[in-house]
N, C-alpha and C positions, 0 to 999 in steps of 0.2 A: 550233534547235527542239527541246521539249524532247518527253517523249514518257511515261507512264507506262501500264501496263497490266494489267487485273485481271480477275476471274471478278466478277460482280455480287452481292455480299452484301448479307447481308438485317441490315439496322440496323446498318451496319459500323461498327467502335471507334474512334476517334479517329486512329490512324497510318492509316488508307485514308484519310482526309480530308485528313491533312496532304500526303500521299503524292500525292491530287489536285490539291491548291491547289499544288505545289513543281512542277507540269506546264504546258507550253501546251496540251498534248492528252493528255485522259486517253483510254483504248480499254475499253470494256467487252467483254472475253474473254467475252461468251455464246455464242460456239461449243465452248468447251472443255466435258471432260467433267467432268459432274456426279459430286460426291464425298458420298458419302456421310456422315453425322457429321462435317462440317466448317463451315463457315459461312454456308454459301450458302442454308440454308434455315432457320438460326438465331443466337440471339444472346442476349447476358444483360442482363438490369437489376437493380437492387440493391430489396430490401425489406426491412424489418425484421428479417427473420432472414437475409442475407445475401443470397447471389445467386440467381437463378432464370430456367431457359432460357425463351424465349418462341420458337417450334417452327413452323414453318409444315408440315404436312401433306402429304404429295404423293405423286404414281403414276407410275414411272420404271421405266425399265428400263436394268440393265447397261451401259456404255458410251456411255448419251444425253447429247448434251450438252445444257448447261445450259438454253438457252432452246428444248429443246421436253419441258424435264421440267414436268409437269401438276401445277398443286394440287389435294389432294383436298378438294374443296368438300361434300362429305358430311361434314364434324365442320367445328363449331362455332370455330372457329381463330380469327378475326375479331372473333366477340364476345370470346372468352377474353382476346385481346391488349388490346382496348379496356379491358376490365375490369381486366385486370392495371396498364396504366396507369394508370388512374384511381384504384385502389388505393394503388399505392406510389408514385406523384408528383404528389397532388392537392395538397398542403401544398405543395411544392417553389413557388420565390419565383416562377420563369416559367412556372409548367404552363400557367396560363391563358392565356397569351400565345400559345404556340404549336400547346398540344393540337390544338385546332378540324383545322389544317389535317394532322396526319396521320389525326385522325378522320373524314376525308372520302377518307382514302386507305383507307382499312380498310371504309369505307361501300359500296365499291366490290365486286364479286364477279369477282376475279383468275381467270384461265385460267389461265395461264402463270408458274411462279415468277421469271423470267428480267424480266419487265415489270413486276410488284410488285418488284422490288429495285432496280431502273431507275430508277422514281418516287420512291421513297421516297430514293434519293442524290440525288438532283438537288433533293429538297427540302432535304437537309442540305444543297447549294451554294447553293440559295436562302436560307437562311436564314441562312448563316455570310457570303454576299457571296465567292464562289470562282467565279471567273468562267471558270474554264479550257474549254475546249472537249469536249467529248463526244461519243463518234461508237460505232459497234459495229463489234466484228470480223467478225462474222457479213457485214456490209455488202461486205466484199474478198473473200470466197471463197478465203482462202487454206488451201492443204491441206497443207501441212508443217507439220511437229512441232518443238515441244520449242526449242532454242535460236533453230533457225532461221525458226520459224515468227513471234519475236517480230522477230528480225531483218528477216521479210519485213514485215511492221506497220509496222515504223518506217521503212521504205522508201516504202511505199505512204503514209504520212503524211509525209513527207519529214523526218522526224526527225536529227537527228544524234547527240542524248545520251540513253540510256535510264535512266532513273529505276528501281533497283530493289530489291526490297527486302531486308532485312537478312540475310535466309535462301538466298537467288540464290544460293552458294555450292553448294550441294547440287544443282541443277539446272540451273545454266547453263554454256554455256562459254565462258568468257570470250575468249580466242583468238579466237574466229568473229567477235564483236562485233569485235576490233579488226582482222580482216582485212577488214570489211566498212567501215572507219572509222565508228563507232561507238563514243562515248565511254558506258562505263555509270557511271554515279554511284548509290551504291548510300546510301539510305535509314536511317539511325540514328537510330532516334525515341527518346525521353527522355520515358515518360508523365508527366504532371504532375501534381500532386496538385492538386486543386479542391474548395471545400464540397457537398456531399453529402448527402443525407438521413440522420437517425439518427447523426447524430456521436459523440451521448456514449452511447451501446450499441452502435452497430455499427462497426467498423475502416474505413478509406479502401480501396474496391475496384478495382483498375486492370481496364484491358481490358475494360470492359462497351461496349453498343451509343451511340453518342453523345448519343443521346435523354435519357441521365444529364445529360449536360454542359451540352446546350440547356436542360432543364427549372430548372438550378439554377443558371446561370450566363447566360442570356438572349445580349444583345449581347456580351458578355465572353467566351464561347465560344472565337470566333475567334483573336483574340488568345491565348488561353491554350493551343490545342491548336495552333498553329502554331509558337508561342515555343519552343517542348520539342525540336525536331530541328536536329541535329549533323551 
């Protein structure tokens, strides 16, 4: 069994997707703490003059973690996002195909940042056909930290191999995982170049939100952002 596990971003880039689909059971980390200026409450998409963050708003405090940090529903965040898509990927060959249904996502007036970033991946597995299982950490109540805490996860899910990612070096220890027989297989994504908007003025931009990939590449998607990992 396999086992991958993450903080719930908001419009995640194409390696959290592949990252998901290469799992039996992915764990949404909404208990861990919320970082600020990282990605969990944003993300990029590409426009004619290159890239531009799309921002979700929120009211947190220090040390909260993720899923009971607040959207701040006093600014206009929802319309803005809606607009910005509609902007820079209304031409794109699939907008039409799929816009509708995130625009029913954003139609929606979010509490919690932790459940709009929930929704919104589970529609990238719905629409890429990534059938892996989904569950939250939040759900086990587990109260250790740091290496051991993933350790306890994959236990509680009956995992054997942790999925992780290419950065794990900095923060895990690997030793614990193999005293606990626990194999980690650590994640080497290869981003792929795919057609884009603005080709003959603007460069091919890697790492934006995958909302890129779905609007310009439709069923193709799939295949393309899973093919890239090593």
């Amino acid at each position: 069994m396999r086992v991958a596990i993450h903080q719930p971003q908001y419009l995640p880039w194409l390696g959290y997707l592949d990252k998901i689909s290469r799992a039996d059971i992915f764990v949404f980390l909404d208990d861990a703490q919320f970082k600020k200026n990282e990605w969990q409450n944003r993300n990029r998409i590409k426009t004619s003059q290159g890239w531009q963050w799309l921002t979700v708003p929120i009211l947190h405090d220090f040390g909260q973690p993720i899923n009971q940090v607040q959207i701040n529903n006093n600014e206009n965040w929802r319309i803005d996002h809606i607009k910005a898509l509609e902007m820079n990927y209304r031409n794109a060959p699939y907008f039409n195909q799929y816009f509708d249904q995130f625009k029913k996502i954003y139609d929606q007036e979010w509490e919690k940042l932790s459940n709009l970033n929930c929704t919104i991946i589970e529609s990238f597995l719905n629409i890429l056909d990534i059938k892996t299982k989904i569950v939250l950490a939040s759900a086990y109540n587990i109260a250790t930290n740091q290496t051991q805490r993933l350790i306890d996860i994959c236990k509680k899910v009956e995992a054997d191999t942790y999925i992780a990612g290419e950065g794990c070096a900095a923060y895990m220890d690997f030793a614990l995982f193999a005293e606990n027989n626990i194999r980690v297989e650590v994640q080497k994504y290869q981003h792929p170049i795919y057609p884009q908007q603005w080709e003959k003025t603007e460069k091919f931009i890697s790492h934006l939100s995958a909302l890129d990939i779905i609007f310009n590449c439709g069923s193709e998607a799939k295949k393309i952002i899973i093919n890239k990992t090593i």
